[in-house]
Backbone as CSV, one residue per row, in Angstrom:
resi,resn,N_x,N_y,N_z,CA_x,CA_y,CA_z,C_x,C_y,C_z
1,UNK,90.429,97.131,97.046,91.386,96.074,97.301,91.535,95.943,98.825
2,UNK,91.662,94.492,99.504,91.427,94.457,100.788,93.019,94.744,100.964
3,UNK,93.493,94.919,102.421,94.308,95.552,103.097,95.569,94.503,102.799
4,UNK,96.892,94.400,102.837,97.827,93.445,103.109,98.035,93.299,104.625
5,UNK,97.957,91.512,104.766,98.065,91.164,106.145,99.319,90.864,106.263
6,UNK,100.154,91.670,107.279,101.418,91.274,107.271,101.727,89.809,107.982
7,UNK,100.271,89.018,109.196,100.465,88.018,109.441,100.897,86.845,108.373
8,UNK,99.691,86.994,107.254,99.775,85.958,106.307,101.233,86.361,105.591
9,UNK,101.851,87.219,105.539,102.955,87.885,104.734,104.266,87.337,105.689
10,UNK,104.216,87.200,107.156,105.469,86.690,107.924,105.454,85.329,107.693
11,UNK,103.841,84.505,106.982,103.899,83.121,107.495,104.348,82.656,106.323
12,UNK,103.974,83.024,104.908,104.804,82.866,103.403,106.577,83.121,103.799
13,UNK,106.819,84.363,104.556,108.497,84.052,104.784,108.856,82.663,105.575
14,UNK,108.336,82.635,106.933,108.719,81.615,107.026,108.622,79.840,106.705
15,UNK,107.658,79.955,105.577,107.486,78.845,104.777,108.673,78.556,103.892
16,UNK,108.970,79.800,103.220,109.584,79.961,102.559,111.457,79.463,103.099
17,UNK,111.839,80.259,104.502,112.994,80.122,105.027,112.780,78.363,105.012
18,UNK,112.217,77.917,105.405,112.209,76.471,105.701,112.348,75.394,104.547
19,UNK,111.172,75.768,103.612,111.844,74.989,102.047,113.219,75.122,101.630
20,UNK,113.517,76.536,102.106,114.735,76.885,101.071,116.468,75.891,102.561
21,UNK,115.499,75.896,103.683,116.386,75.097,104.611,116.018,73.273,104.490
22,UNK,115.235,72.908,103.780,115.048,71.524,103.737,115.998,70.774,102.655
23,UNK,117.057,71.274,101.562,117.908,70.445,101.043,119.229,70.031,102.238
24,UNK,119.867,71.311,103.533,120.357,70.953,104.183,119.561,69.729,105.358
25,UNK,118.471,69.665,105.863,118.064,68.807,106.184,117.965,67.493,105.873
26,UNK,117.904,67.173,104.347,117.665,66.336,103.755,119.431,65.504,103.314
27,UNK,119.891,66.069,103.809,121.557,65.712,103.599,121.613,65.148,104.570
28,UNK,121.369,65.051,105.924,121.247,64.530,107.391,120.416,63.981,107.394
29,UNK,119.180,63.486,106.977,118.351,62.132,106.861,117.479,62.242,105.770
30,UNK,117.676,61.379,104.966,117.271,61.191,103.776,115.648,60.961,104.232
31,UNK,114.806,60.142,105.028,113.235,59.502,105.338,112.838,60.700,105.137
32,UNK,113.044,62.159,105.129,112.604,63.419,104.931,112.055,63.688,103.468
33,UNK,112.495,63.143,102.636,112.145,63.393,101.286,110.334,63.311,100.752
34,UNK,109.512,61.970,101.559,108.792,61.842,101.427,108.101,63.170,101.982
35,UNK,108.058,64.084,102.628,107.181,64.965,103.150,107.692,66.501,102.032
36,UNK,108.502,66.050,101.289,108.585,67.442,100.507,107.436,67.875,99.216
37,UNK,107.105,67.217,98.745,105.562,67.682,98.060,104.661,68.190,98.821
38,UNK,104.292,67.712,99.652,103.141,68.757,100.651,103.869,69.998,101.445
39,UNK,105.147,69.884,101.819,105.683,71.066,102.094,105.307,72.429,101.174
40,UNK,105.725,71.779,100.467,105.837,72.474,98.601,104.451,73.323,98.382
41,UNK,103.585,72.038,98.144,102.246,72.438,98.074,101.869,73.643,99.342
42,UNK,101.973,73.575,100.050,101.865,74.385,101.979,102.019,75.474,101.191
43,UNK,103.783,75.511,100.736,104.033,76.568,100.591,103.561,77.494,99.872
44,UNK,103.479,77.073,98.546,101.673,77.927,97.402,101.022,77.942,97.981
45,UNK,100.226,77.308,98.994,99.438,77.989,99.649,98.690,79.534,100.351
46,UNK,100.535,79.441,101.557,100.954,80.427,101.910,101.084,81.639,101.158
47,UNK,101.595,81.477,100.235,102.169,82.209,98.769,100.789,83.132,98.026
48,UNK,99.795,81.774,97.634,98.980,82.316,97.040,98.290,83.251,97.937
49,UNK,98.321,82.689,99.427,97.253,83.416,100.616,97.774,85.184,101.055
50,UNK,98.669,85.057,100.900,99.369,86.730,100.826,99.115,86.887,99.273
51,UNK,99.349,86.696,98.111,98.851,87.790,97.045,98.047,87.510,96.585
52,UNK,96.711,87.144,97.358,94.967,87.185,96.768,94.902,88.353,97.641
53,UNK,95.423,89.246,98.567,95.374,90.424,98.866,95.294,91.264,97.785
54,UNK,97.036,91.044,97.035,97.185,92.139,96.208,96.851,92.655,94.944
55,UNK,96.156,91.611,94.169,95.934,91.165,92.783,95.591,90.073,92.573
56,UNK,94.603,89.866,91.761,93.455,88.434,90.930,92.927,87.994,92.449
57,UNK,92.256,88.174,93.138,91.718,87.719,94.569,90.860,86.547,94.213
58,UNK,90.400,86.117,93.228,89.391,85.278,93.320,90.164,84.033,92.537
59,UNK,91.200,84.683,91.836,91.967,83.301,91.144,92.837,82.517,92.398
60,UNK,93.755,83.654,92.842,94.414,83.146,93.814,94.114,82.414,95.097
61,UNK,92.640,82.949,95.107,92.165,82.072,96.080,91.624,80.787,96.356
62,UNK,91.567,80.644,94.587,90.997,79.293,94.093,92.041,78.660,93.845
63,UNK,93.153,78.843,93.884,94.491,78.131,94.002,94.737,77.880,95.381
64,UNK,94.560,78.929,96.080,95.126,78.565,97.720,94.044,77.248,98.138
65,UNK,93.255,76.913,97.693,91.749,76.208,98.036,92.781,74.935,97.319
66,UNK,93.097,74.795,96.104,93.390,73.877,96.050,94.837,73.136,96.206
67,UNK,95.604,74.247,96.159,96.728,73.734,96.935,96.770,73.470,98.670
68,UNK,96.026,73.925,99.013,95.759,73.444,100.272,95.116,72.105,100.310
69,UNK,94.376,71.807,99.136,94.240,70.099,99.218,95.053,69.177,99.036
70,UNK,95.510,69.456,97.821,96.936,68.920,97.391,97.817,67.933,98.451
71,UNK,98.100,69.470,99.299,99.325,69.079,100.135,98.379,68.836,101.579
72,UNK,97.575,68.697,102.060,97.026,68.359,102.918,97.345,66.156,102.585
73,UNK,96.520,66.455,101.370,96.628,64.603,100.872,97.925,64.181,100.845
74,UNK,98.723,64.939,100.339,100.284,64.439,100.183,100.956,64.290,101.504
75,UNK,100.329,64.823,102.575,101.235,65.014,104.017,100.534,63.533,104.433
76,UNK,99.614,63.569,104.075,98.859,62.093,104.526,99.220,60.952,104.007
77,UNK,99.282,61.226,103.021,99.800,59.739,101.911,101.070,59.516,102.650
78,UNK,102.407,60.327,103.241,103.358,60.750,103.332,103.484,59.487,104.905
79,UNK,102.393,60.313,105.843,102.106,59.907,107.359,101.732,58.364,107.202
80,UNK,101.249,58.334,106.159,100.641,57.279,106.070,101.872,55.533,105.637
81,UNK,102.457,56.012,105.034,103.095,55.461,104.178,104.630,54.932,105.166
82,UNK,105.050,55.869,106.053,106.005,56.186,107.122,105.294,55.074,107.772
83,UNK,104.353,55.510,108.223,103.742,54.708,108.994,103.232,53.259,108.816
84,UNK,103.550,52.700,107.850,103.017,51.033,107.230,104.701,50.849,107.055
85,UNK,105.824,51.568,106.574,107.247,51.186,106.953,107.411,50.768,107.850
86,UNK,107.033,51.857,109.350,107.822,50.948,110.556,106.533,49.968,111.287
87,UNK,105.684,49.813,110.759,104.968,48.542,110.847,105.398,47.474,110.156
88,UNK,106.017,47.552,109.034,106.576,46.052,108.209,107.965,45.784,109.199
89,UNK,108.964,46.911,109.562,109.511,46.767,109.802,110.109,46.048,111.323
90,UNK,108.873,47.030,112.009,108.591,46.313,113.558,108.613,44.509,113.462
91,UNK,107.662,44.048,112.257,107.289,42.581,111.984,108.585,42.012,111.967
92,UNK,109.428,42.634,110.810,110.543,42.137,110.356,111.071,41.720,112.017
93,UNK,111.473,42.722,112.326,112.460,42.184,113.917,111.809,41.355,114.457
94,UNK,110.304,41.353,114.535,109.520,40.532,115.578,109.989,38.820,115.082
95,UNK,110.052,39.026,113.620,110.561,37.210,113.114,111.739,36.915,113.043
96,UNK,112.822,37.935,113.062,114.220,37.700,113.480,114.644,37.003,114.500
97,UNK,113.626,37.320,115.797,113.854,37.415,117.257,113.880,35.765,117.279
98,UNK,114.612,34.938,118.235,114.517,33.418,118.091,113.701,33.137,119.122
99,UNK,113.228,32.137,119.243,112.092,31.740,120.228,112.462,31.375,121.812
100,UNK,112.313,32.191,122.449,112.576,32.088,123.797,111.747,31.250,124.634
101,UNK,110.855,30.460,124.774,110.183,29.109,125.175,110.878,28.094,124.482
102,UNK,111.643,27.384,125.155,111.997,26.394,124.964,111.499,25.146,126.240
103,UNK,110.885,24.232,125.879,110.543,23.495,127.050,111.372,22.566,127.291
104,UNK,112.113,22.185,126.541,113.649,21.034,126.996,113.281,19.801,126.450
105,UNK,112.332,19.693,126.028,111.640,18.217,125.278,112.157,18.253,124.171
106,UNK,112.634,17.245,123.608,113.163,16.969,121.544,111.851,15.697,121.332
């Protein structure tokens, strides 16, 4: 059995401190919600990546493989999606704005 890495073992805690700190976050701005599935996913990651040390190494690792896709796509869909919001939204103001050329002619 290979050795336990306490690196991969500090980085599952602090995955962990942070999910378990993202419902207070999410009380103070809701646009946060979209990035919690790939958090999630991250976090099995992490999870699985510390106990393919300790036991089933080849299952767990075939989980960390794919939860690392998972939430890789979901952070994207996520970036992605944020990102075509404040593009509609930018538009929106841009057609609000009233037309500042006026040449004085009717």
């Amino acid at each position: 059995m290979a050795e336990f890495e306490l690196v991969k073992f500090i980085a599952m805690l602090i995955s962990i401190i942070s999910f378990v700190n993202f419902p207070i976050i999410f009380k103070k701005r809701k646009d946060f919600i979209k990035y919690l599935p790939g958090l999630f996913s991250l976090i099995l990651v992490l999870t699985f990546s510390s106990l393919d040390d300790l036991v089933l190494s080849d299952f767990f690792s075939l989980l960390e493989i794919i939860f690392l896709l998972v939430g890789a796509i979901l952070l994207i869909i996520a970036v992605f999606n944020e990102y075509k919001a404040l593009i509609s939204e930018n538009q929106a103001v841009r057609k609000k704005k009233p037309n500042q050329e006026y040449s004085g002619e009717d």
